[in-house]
N, C-alpha and C positions, 0 to 999 in steps of 0.2 A: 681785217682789223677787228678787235674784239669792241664790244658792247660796251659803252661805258657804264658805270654804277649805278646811275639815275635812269637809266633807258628800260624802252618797256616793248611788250613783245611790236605793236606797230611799227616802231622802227625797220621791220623788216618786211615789211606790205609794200608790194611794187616793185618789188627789187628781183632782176633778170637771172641773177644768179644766187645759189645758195650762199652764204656764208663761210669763211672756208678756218674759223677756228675749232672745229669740231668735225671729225672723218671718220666713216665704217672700214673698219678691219675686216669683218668674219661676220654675218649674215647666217642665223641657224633658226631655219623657218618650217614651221607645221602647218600646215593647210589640210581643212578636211572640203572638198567640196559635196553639197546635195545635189543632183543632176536630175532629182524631180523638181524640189521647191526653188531650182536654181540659184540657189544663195551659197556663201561657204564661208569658214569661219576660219579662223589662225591667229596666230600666238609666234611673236618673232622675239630673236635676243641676237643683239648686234652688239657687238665688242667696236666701243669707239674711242676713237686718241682722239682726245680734247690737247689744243696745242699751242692754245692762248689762254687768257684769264676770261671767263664766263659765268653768266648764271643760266644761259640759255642754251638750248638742244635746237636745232631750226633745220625740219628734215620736210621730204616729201610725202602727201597723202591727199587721196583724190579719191570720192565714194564710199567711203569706207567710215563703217560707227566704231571709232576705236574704244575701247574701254577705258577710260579715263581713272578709271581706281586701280587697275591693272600693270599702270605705266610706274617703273622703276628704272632708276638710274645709279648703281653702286648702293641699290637698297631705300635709298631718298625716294621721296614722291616728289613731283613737281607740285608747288603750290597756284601755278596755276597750267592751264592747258589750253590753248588758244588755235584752232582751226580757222583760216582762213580760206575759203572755199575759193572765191575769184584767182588768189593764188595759187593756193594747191601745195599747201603746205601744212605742217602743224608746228607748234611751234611751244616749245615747254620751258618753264619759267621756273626754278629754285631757288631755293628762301636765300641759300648763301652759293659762293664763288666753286665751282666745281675741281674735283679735284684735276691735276697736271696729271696729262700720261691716258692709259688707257684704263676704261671702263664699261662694262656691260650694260648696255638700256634692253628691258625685256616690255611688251607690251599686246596686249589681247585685243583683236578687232573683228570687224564682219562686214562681209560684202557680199552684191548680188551677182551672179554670172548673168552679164548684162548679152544685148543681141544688139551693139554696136560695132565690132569685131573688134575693139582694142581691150589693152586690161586683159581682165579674165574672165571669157564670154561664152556663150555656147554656141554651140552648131549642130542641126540636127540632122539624122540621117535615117534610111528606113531600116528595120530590121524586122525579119518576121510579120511583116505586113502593118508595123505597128511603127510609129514615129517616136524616136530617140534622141535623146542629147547625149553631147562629148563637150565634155569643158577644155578648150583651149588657152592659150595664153597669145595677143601679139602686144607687145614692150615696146616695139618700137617709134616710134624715137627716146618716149616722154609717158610712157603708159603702165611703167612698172606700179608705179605709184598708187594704181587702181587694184591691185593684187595685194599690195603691202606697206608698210610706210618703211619710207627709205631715202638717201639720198641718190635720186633719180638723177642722176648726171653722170655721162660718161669719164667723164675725169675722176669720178669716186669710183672707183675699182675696187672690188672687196671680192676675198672668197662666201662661196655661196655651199650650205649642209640642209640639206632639203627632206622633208618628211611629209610623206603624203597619206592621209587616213582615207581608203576610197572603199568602194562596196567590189564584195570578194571576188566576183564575176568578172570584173572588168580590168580590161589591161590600164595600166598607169604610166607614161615617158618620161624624162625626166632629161635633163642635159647630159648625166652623169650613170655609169654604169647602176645599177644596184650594191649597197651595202650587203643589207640584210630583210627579209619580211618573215611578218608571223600574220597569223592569221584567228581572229577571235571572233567567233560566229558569223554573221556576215559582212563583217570590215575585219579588211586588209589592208595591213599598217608598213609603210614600204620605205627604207631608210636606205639613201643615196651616199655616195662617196664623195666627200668634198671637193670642189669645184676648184679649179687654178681659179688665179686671180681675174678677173670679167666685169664688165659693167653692167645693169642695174637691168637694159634692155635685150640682152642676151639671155637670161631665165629663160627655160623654156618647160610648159606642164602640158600635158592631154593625158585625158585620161576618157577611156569611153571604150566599144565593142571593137574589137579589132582582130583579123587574120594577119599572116605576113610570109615573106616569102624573104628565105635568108641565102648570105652564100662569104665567100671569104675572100678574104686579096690573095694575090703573092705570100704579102707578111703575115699572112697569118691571122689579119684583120676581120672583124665580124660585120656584115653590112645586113642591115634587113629594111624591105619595104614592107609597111603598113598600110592595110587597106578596110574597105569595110569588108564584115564578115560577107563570104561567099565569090569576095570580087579580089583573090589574091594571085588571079592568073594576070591581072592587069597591071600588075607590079612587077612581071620578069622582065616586059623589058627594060626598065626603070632601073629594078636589081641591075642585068648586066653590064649597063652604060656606067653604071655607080661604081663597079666593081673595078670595070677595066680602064674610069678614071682615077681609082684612089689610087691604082696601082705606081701610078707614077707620083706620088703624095704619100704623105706620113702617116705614122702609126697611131693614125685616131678609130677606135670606133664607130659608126657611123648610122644613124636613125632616119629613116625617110617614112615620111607619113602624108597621107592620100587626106584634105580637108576639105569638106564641100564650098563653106562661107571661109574664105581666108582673102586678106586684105590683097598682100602682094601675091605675083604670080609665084617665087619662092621665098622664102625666108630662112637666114641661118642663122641657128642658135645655139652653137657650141656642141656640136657632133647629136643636135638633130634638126635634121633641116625639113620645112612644111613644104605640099604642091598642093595646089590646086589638081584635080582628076583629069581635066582634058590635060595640063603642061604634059605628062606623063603615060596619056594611055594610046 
């Protein structure tokens, strides 16, 4: 049900589910993370069908300083901008009735790569005698939202076009094969292939030092496991089990990466899936 004329963004404080006059289409997201100062910054533009009569946008965000002068919607600023932290929402307010159909909302924000394992957190590992971070991603159930603003509910299905700004040395994952990378002094700028349609907790990012050990199905298929540097003999057996399972499954690509601090024992996220080091070695 849409918003009456007089209503104000409170109307929507409390309430168990989002709003459903207003849906993300197409998600085209830039994250660059820092994996010293563990913080990272992004800038999203999400293509939305508005599909009732509105002045409001009522999306998900949780941790995150979004930039509030940044926020556009078909060019319009919101005249107000309303974050509800106990909810976990933002919530954007325009002077007049939005237009019918669909339109692009673009919006700059920042966040910490937190050490509570959801969101977008780090995890550290040794390398060269020296203690390291990898920024990972777990979304699930409800945790997209810490990464990005969005509507974080399964039932909002959108395609997802991911671009990642990381430092040159380091490998980057991503759900999604690679588009294209260039590389300009030491950040490496890494643009993914659009995502099928997926919900909000399926995203999947890491980005940190890594080996791997690859091999192919039947079809043709590419499979690689990810480990840390030095420790890539502990992924063949991982690899073969992987290999001589897809065989009997379809023609998806397939990512396995070795995570020291990870929530569940695995996690799938749309052809790459996390282990913890013992499930695997």
């Amino acid at each position: 049900m849409a918003p009456s004329p007089s209503a104000t963004a409170d109307q929507f404080r409390g309430q168990a589910r989002l709003p459903q006059f207003a849906a993300p289409r197409r998600y085209e997201l830039r994250l660059r993370p820092d994996l010293v100062a563990c913080t990272f910054s992004g800038a999203a533009s999400v293509r939305v069908d508005v599909s009732a009569p509105t002045r409001f946008l009522v999306l998900n965000a949780a941790d995150l300083a979004v930039d509030r002068a940044s926020i556009r919607f078909q060019g319009l600023a919101p005249t107000e901008v309303t974050m509800f932290d106990e909810d976990e929402i933002l919530v954007l307010e325009f002077d007049g009735e939005l237009p019918h159909g669909e339109g692009v909302l673009t919006m700059n924000f920042n966040g910490t790569l937190n050490d509570q394992m959801r969101g977008f957190y780090r995890s550290k590992y040794a390398y060269k005698g020296e203690t390291k971070n990898m920024a990972v991603t777990q979304f699930e159930a409800v945790d997209a939202r810490r990464c990005f603003p969005c509507w974080d509910e399964p039932a909002f299905k959108a395609k997802f076009k991911l671009t990642l700004e990381v430092p040159s040395e380091l490998v980057a994952l991503s759900n999604m094969p690679v588009a294209n990378e260039t590389i300009a002094g030491p950040i490496k700028t890494i643009h993914y292939e659009e995502s099928p349609l997926m919900s909000t907790y399926l995203v999947a990012i890491v980005v940190g030092l890594f080996d791997y050990v690859e091999g192919v199905t039947s079809e043709g298929n590419k499979v690689r496991v990810y480990t840390q540097v030095g420790k890539s003999n502990q992924g063949k057996f991982a690899l073969d089990v992987g290999v001589k399972s897809l065989n009997f499954y379809k023609e998806y690509d397939l990512n396995l990466l070795l995570v020291l601090n990870w929530f569940l024992k695995n996690n799938k996220s749309c052809e790459c899936v996390l282990f913890l080091p013992e499930v695997v070695a």
